[in-house]
N, C-alpha and C positions, 0 to 999 in steps of 0.2 A: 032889578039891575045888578044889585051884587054877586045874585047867584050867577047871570050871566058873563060878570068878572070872572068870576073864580071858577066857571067853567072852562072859560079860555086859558086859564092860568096853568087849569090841570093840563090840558092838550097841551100846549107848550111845554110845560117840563118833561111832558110823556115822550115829544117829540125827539128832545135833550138829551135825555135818559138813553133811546133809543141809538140816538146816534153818536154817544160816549160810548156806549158799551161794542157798537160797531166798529169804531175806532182801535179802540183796545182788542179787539180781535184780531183786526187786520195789525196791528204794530207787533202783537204775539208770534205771527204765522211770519215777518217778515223775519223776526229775530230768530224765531227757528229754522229759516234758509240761512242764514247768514253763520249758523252755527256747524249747520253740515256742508256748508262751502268751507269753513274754514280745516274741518275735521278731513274733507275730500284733497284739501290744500297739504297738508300734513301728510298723509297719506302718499300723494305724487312727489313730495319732496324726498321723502323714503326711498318710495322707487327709484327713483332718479339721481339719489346717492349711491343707492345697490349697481347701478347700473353704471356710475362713476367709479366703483371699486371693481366693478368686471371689468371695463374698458382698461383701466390701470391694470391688471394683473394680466390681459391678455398682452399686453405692449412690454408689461416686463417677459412674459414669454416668448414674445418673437425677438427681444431683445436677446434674452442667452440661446436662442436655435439660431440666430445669425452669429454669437460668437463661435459656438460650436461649429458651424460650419466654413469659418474662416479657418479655425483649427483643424478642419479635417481637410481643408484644400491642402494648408501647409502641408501636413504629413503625409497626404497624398504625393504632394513636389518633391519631398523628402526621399517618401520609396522610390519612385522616377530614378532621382539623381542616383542613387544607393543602386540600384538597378545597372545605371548605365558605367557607373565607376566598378561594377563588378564585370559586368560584359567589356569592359576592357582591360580587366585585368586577367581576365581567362585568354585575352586575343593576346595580351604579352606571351602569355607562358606557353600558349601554344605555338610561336612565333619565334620562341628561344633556339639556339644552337645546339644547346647542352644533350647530350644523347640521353634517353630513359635509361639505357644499362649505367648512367655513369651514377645516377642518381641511388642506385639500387645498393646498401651494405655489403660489402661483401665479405667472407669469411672472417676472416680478422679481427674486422671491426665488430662482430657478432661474438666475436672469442674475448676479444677485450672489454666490451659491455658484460658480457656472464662473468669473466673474471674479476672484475668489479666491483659485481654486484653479489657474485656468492662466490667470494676466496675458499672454500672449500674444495671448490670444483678446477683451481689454477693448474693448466697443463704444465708439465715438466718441459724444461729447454731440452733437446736431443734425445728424446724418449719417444717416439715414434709411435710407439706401442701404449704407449700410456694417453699419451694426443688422445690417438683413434678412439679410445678405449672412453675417454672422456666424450668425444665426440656422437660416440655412440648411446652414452646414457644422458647425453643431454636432450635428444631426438623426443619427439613428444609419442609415447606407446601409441601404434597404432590399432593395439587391440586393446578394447572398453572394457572392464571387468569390474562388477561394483555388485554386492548384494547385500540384501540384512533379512535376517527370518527371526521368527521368534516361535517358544514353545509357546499354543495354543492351550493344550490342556489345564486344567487345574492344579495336578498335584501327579510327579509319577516316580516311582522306586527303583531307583538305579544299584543293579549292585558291582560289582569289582568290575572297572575298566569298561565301562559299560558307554555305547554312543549317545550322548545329546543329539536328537532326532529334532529340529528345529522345524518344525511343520508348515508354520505360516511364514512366506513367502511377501515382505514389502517389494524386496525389488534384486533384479538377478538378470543383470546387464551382462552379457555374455554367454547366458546361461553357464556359468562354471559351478555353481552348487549346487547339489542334488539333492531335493526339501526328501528323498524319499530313503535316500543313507545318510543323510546329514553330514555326507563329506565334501571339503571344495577339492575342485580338480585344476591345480593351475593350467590356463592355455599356452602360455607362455613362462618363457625365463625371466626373471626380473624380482624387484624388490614391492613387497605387500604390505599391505595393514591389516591386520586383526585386531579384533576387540570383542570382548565378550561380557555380559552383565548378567548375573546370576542373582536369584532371589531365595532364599527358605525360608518358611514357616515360624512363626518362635516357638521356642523349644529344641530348635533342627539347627543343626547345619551339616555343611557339606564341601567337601573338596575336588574342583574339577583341574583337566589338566588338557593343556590346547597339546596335539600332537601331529607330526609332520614325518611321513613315510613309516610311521609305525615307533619315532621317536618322541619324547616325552622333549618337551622344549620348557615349559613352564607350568607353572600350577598358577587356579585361583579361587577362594576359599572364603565362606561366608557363614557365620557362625553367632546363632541366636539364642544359643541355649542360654542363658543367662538374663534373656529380656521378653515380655509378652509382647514384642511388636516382633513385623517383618522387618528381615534384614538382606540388605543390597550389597553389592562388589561389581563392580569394572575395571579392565584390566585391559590393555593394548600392547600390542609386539607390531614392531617391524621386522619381519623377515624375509633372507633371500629364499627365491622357490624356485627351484626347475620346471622347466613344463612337465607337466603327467606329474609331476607333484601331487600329493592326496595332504588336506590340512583337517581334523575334524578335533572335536572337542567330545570327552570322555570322560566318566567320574574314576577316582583314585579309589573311592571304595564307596560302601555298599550307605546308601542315604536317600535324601526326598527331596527333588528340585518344584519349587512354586512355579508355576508356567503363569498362565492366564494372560501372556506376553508380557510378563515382566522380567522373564528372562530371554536375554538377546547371543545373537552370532554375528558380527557383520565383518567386511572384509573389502579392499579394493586394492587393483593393480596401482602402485604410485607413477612406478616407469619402468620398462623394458633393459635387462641387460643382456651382452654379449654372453 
């Protein structure tokens, strides 16, 4: 009888046992759904933040493209009006009385703005001839004459009165200088510019002299003998020139001009006289 107790006692608790520990499986498995619902919850709340800060930033974008585009009608109406306040101000002027010759300076008032503005050039009262004379050199030359060449060579030996032969050719508007005598030939009468830049060697120098119909007008002179560097000079003249005038430049005597274009010729017509 006892053993039969306590056989039943075993199955019973066996039974127990069995279905605590079933228990506790299923309450494990519930808690770990409930753990990635919450973690899946988290997650969509993220998105759906992200998705609240895009929606805000696209509304502030159609926000400032609707101010912009309010701004661009204005300025649009703007040009319009600016438009049509211009097309009627052309319909005045062309609509006016005023004759185009009256509009037009005439002599005088062109005499009295140059005297004005360059008192050098004031025509004489009853001088006729001085008027004209002015009038004539105030005229803008109708012939272009502009060049600059330079020695290309190295180094060359000039001796008594000898030509600078300025070989290379920047520019020769007119063609009035001739790279191949290295003399200019005025086209016209009127008043010039020369200038010339001469270089020597150290140890060297040398004296050149700008000449005009075979006259000496100026010298200009560069002299290193005293320093181991190169030495430079430039030197400019305004002068009057006849047409078929010859201007060339020429050593004074016998010495060594530095080329390699660092020595220059240039020259241009400023204005035409009588």
């Amino acid at each position: 009888m006892n053993l039969f107790l306590s056989l039943c006692l075993g199955v019973v608790f066996s039974c127990t046992f069995a279905e605590k520990t079933q228990d506790e499986d299923t309450l494990s498995n519930i808690l770990t759904e409930l753990r990635n619902l919450q973690e899946a919850q988290k997650r969509y709340t993220n998105t759906l933040d992200e998705f609240k800060s895009r929606v805000s930033s696209l509304e502030n974008t159609v926000k400032d493209l609707q101010r912009e585009n309010k701004e661009l009608v204005s300025e649009i109406r703007r040009l319009k009006n600016d438009k049509r306040q211009n097309i009627d101000i052309n319909d005045d002027q062309l609509q006016t009385d005023e004759p185009v010759e009256e509009r037009v300076p005439n002599v005088d008032d062109i005499d009295k703005l140059l005297n004005t503005t360059f008192p050098m050039l004031k025509t004489v009262k009853g001088d006729k001839k001085t008027k004209k004379h002015v009038r004539k050199i105030r005229q803008v030359a109708d012939t272009h004459t502009a060049f600059t060449a330079g020695l290309s060579v190295g180094e060359i030996t000039l001796g008594d009165h000898h030509t600078v032969i300025f070989d290379k050719v920047y520019t020769n508007i007119g063609n009035a200088y001739h790279a191949h005598t290295g003399i200019f030939i005025a086209p016209c009468r009127g008043l010039y510019v020369f200038s010339t830049t001469m270089m020597v060697s150290p140890g060297k120098d040398l004296l050149l002299e700008i000449v005009k119909d075979g006259s000496i007008v100026n010298y200009i002179y560069a002299d290193a003998r005293s320093t181991s560097a190169y030495m430079s000079t430039t030197k400019e003249w305004t002068l009057e020139v006849n047409k078929g005038s010859e201007v060339w430049i020429r050593s004074r005597s016998q010495g060594q001009l530095h080329g390699y274009l660092h020595s220059l010729f240039s020259g241009f017509l400023l204005f035409e006289t009588e």
